[in-house]
C-alpha positions as CSV (number, residue, x, y, z in Angstrom):
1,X,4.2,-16.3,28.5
2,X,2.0,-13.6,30.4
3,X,4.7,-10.9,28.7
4,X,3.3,-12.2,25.2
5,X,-0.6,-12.7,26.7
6,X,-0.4,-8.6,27.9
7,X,1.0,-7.8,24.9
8,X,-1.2,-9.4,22.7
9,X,-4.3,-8.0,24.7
10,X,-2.6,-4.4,24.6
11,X,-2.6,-4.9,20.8
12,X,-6.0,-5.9,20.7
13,X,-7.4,-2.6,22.7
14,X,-5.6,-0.2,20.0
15,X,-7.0,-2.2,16.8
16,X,-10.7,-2.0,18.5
17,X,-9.8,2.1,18.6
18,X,-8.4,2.0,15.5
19,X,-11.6,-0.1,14.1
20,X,-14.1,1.8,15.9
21,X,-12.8,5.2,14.3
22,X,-12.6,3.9,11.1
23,X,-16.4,2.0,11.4
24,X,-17.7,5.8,12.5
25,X,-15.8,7.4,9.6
26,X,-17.2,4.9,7.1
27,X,-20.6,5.1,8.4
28,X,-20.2,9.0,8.0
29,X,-19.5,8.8,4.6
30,X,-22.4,6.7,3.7
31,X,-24.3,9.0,6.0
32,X,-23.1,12.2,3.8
33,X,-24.3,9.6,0.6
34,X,-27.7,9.7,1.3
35,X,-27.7,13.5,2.5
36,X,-28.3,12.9,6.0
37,X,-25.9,15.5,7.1
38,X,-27.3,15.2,11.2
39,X,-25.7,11.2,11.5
40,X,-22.5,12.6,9.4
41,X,-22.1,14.5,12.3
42,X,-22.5,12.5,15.1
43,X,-20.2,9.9,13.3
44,X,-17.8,12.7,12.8
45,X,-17.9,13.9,16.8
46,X,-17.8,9.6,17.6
47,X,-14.1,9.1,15.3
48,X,-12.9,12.6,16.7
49,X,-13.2,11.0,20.2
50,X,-11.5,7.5,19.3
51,X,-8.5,9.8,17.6
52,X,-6.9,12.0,19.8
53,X,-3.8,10.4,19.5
54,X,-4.5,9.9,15.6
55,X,-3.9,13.3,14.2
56,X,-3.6,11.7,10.9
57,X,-7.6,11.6,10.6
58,X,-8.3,14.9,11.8
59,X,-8.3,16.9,7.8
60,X,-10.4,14.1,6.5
61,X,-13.0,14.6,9.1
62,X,-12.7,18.1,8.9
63,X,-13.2,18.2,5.4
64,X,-16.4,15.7,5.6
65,X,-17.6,18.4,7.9
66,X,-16.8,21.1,5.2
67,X,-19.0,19.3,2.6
68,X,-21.5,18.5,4.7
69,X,-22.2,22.0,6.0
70,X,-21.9,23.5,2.6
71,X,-24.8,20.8,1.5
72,X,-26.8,22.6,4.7
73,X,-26.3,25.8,2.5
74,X,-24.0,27.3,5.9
75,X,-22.1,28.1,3.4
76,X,-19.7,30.7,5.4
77,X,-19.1,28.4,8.1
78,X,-17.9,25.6,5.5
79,X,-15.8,28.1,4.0
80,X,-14.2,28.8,7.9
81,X,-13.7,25.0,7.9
82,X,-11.8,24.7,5.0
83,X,-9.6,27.9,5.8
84,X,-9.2,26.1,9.2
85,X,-7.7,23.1,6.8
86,X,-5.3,25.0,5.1
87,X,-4.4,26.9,7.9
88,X,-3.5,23.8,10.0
89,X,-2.6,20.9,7.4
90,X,-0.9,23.0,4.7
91,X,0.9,19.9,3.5
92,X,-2.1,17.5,3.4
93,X,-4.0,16.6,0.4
94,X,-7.3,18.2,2.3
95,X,-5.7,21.4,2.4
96,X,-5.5,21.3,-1.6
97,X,-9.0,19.7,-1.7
98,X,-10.3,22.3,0.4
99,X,-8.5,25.8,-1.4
100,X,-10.7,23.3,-4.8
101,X,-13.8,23.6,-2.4
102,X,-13.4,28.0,-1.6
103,X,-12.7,29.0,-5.0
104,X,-15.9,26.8,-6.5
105,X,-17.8,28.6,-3.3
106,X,-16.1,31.8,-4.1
107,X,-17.2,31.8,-8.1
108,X,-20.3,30.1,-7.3
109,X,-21.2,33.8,-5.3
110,X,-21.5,32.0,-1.8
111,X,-18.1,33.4,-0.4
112,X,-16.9,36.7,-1.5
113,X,-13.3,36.7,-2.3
114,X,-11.0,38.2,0.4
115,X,-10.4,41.6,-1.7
116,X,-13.7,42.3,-2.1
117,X,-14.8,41.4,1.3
118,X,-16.5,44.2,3.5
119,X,-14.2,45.6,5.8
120,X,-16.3,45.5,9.7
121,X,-15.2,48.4,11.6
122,X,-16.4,49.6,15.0
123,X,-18.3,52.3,15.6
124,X,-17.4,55.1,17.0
125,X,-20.0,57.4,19.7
C-alpha cells in the first residue's frame, strides 16, 4: 500500500512539471498574440527551467524566441536563433520552419545571404 501511495505522489510531482511547462508555453504564445514580446520571454525563461530533462520542448521555445525577436526588428539575432535550430535539431520540424523563417529574412533584405556577407578581418598595425 505505501509502495502504490509513493508512487502515485511521485507521478503527481512530474505531471505538475509537465503542467507548469506547458501553462508557461501556452501563456507565451498568447503573449507573442498580442505582441507583448517582454512576457513571451519571461514565459519562455519559466518552461526552459521546468524542462531540463525535456529536451523535446527546447526547438519550440527556441523558435518562439526567433519570432519574437524578429517582431523586436533584432533581426540578426533572430536569424542566430534559427541557425542555432538547425544547427542543433536538424531533424525537427523547427529546423525546417526556421531555414522558412532566414530565407523570408534573407529576401526580405534583413539578413544578407552567407555569399554575399562581408568578410571581418583583423587589422593589421
Amino acid at each position: 500500500m505505501r509502495f502504490v501511495l509513493i508512487a502515485i505522489l511521485a507521478l503527481s510531482v512530474v505531471g505538475c512539471t509537465r503542467f507548469s511547462m506547458n501553462h508557461h508555453l501556452n501563456n507565451a504564445y498568447k503573449a507573442y498574440d498580442r505582441g507583448n514580446c517582454e512576457q513571451v520571454t519571461l514565459e519562455l525563461s519559466k518552461v526552459e527551467r521546468a524542462s531540463r530533462a525535456r529536451s523535446y520542448v527546447w526547438p519550440e521555445v527556441s523558435m518562439l524566441r526567433g519570432l519574437c525577436l524578429e517582431r523586436q526588428k533584432l533581426f540578426v539575432d533572430a536569424a542566430q536563433t534559427y541557425q542555432f535550430i538547425i544547427a542543433s535539431y536538424p531533424q525537427s520540424e523547427y529546423a525546417y520552419r526556421a531555414r522558412a523563417r532566414l530565407e523570408t529574412l534573407q529576401s526580405l533584405g534583413h539578413y544578407p545571404l552567407r555569399s554575399t556577407a562581408a568578410v571581418v578581418r583583423p587589422t593589421r598595425f
